[in-house]
N, C-alpha and C positions, 0 to 999 in steps of 0.2 A: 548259321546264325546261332548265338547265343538262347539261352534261356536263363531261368535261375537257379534252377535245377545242378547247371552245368556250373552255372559262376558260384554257387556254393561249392561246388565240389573241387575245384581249382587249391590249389595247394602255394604255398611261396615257394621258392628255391633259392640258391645261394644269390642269380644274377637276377634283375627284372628283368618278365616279357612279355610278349604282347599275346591277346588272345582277340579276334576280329570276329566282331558282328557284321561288319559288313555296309557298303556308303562310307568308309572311311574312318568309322565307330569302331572304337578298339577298348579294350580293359586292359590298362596296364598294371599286373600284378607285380608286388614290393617285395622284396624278400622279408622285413617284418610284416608281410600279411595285407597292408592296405590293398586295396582295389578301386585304382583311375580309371576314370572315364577321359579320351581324347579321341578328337576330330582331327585327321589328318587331308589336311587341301593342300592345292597349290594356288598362290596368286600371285600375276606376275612375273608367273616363270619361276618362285621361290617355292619350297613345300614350307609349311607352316601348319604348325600344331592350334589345336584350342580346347583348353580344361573344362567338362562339362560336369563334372560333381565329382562326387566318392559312393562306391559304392559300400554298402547298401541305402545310406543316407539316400543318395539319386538314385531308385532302379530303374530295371530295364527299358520299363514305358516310358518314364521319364526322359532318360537318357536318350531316343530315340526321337523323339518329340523335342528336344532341344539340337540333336542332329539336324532335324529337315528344316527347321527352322532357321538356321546356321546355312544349309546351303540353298535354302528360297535369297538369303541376301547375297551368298557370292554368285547362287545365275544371274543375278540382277547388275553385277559388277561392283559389288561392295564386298568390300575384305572385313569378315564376320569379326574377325577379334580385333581390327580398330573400331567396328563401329560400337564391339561391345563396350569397349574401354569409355571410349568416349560420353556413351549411356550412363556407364556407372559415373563418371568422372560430373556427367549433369545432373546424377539422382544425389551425387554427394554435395554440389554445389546447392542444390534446392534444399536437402535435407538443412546446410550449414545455415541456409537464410530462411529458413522455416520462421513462422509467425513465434513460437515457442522457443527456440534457440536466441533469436535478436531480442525478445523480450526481456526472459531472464539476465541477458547480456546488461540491458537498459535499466533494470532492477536492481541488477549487482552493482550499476554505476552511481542510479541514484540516491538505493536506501541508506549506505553510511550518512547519509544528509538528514532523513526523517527521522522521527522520534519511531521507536520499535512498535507501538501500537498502530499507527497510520502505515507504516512500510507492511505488517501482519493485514492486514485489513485489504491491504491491494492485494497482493500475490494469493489470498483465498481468491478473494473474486477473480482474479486470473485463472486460477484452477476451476475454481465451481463454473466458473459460468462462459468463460473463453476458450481457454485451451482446449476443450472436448470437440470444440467446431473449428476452430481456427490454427491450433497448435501446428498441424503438421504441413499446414499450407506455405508454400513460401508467398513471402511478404511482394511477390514482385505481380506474383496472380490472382491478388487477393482483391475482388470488386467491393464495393460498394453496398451492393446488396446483401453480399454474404455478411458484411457487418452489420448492416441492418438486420437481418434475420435472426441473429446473437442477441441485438437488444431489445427482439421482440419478443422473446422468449422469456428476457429480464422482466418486461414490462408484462406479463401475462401473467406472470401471478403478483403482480401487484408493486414490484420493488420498481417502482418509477426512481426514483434520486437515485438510487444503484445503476438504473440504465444509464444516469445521465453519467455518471461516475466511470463507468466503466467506458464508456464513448470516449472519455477525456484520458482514460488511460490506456487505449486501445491508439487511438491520436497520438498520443505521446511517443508510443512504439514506434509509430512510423514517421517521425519526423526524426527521432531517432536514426532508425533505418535511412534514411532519406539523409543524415548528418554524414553517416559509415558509409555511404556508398552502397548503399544495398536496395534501395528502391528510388524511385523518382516523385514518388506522389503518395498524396494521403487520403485516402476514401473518404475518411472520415468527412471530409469537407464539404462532402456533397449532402451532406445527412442533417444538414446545420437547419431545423425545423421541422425534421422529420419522425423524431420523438414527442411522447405527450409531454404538456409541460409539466414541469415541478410544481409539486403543492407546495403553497408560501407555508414556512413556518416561522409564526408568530411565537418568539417564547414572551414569556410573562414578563412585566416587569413593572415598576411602579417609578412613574416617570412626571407626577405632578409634584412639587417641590410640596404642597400643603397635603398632600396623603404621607410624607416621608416622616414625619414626625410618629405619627403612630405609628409604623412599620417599625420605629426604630424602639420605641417604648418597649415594645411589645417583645422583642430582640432584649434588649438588658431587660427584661423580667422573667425571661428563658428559664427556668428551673433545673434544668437536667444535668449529666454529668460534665463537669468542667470541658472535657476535651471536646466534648459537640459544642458548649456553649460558647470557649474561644473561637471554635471555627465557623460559627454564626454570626460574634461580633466582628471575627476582621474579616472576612467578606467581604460588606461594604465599602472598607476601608482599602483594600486592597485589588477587590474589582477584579480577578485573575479567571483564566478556568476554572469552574468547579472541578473537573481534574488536578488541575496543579496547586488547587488550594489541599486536597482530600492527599494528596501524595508529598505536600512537604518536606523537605528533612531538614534537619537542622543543621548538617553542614553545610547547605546552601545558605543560610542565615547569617548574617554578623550584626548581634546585635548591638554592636560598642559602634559600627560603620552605619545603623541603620538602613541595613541593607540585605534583599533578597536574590539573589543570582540562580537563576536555573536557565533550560532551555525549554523555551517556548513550544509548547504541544504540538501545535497545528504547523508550524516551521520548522521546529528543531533549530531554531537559532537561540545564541545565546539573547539572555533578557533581565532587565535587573527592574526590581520594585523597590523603589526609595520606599524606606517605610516610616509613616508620620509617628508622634512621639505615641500618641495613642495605640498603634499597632505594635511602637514593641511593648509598651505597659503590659498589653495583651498576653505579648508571648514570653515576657520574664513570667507571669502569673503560670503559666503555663508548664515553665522551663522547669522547674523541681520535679511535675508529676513524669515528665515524657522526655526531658532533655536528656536521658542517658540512652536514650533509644537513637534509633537510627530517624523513624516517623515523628514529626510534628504530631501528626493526627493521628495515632495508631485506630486501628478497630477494635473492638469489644472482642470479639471472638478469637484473636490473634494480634498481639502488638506486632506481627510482624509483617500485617498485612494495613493498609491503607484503609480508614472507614470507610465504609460501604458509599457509594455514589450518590446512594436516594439521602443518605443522613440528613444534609441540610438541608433537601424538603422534608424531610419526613420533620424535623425539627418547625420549618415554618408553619406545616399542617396543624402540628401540637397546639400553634398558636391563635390556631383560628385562622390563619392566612391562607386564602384559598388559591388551587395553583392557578387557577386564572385572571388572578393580579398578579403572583409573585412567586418566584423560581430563585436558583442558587444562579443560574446560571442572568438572570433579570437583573443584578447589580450591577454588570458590566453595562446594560444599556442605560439603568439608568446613571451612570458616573457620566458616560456617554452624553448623553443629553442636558443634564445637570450644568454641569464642566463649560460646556459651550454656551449653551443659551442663558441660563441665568449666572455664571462665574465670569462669562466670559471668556476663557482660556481659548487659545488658536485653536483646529481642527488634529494639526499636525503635531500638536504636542499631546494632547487626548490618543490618537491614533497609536503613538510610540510606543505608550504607556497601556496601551490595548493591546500590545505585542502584534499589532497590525503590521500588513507589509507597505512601509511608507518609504518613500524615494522624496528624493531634493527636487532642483529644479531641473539637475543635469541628469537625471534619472538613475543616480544613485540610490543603492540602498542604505538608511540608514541603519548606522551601527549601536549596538547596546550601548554606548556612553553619549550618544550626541544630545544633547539638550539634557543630560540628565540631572543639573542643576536646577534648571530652571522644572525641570518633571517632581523636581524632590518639593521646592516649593509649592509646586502644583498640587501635588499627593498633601500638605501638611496643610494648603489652604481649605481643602475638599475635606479633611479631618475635621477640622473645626467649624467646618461648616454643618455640617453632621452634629457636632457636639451644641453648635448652636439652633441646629433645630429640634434637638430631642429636648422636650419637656424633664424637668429635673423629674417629676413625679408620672411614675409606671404606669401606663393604664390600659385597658383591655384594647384589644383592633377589633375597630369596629364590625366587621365582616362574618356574616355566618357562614361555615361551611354546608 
């Protein structure tokens, strides 16, 4: 029998040869120096070898301990090196269909779709809060519960809408999976009430047509530097994310077309904002100080970065507007509400104009030009309706902070 005493001291020679432990356990020594470990059996009436490491990476314990192991399956009438193949051949096929593997797969298919913020936003919380339990599981043994216990963990320290987020995109994986042929079913389905629910968030907004008047007063008496105070007055008028208002650029803009062309935040579809006369007034007044820049809206501390996100609240606050009437992000609902109930305009032409996801009757989606005549009208009726309820003369809003 070997030791290691001995397998140290073994030499190469010009041909390989074998040196026996014994049970079939042999070192075959290389003439450049390696040291094999093989099993030699017969099955079948054949002799047949099996690779058990290198040494000293496998030593001798090692090596010996994957010996008997090796022949406990061929007394049993199993040929050790099919069945090992086959093992590895199912630890590769799990590995391939791991929760982690088909994800990023699904990732890579969907994010060229999303805007880079939302697509950044998912794959953290894939990492931070999934992959660490779920990654290496294949998606095929993956219960129910084990997904629940991921979101319970979300919801314990408090990130409820995260739980609910990551459920939807943990879902997504496996109907994915379930598209490729790689699983039949989705856990997630059975879980459908078995998270806390979502706190409603209310954002602010001022939504009675006789509060709008002094809102808007209050807005053109704004004092501050031009570039906050354009992107205070068209707000209103434009109704957009606070995002995509704060990140403008001016090559999205044509103001000879009266028109705004970007892709939509939350979609990442294209989206066009017909803009009324009043909005480009706005941004010609604009267009000297910042029109050579890349930003609409640059920030104070770098034109090269986008104003800060809080600016047009922090701008409302200035004004006395408390944010429990009114937000940057409150103008969309009230165009919203506005638009419909007292203008009257259809549901589905407000909705387009919200960069909503609206379908026909055939369940189409629609596309960034469909109504956009009649949206342009709609935008320059909405302008003037504004213009005719702001008081010609500035006057404080009423509201204390």
């Amino acid at each position: 029998m070997l030791t290691d005493k001995a397998i140290k001291a073994l030499k190469p020679k010009q041909k390989p040869y074998k040196v026996s432990d014994g049970l079939g356990l042999y070192l075959l020594v290389q003439p450049n120096g390696s040291r094999l470990w093989r099993l030699k059996y017969r099955y079948a009436g054949k002799e047949k070898l099996a690779a058990l490491g290198v040494y000293p990476e496998t030593g001798l314990a090692e090596a010996r301990a994957r010996r008997d192991e090796l022949r406990r399956l061929h007394a049993g009438g199993v040929d050790p090196v099919a069945y090992r193949r086959a093992a590895g051949q199912a630890r590769l096929a799990a590995a391939e269909n791991s929760f982690k593997v088909v994800a990023d797969e699904w990732f890579g298919k969907k994010s060229p779709g999303w805007v880079p913020k939302h697509a950044t936003k998912i794959i953290e919380r894939m990492r931070r809060d999934v992959y660490p339990w779920l990654g290496s599981r294949p998606v095929t043994e993956i219960t129910a519960s084990e997904v629940l216990a991921v979101l319970r963990r979300i919801e314990e320290r408090g990130a409820i809408e995260t739980a609910h987020r990551a459920h939807g995109d943990i879902s997504a994986v496996f109907r994915y999976s379930i598209a490729t042929q790689r699983a039949t079913s989705d856990p997630c389905r059975d879980l459908r009430g078995a998270l806390s629910p979502r706190k409603e968030r209310h954002l602010a907004a001022i939504t009675d047509p006789k509060k709008i008047p002094e809102l808007l007063n209050a807005i053109h008496g704004y004092e501050g530097g031009l570039v906050v105070r354009c992107a205070l007055r068209l707000a209103p008028l434009v109704f957009v994310r606070p995002g995509e208002l704060r990140s403008a650029r001016w090559s999205d803009i044509d103001l000879e077309a009266a028109e705004w062309r970007f892709s939509a935040s939350k979609t990442g579809q294209p989206h066009i904002v017909p803009l009324a006369s009043q909005a480009v007034a706005i941004l010609r007044e604009l267009h000297p100080l910042t029109g050579h820049r890349e930003l609409v809206f640059p920030g104070e501390r770098s034109p090269l970065r986008p104003m800060s996100e809080n600016t047009v609240n922090a701008a409302l606050r200035s004004l006395g507007v408390p944010k429990e009437q009114m937000t940057g992000h409150g103008f969309r609902a009230m165009a919203r509400t506005i638009l419909e109930e007292n203008l009257k305009f259809p549901a589905y032409l407000i909705e387009a104009q919200l960069a909503h996801a609206v379908r026909d009757s055939n369940g189409r989606a629609y596309n960034r030009t469909t109504h956009l005549e009649e949206r342009r009208a709609m935008m320059q009726r909405w302008a003037d309706y504004l213009d005719a309820l702001r008081s010609p003369k500035v006057i404080a809003f009423p509201y204390v902070v």
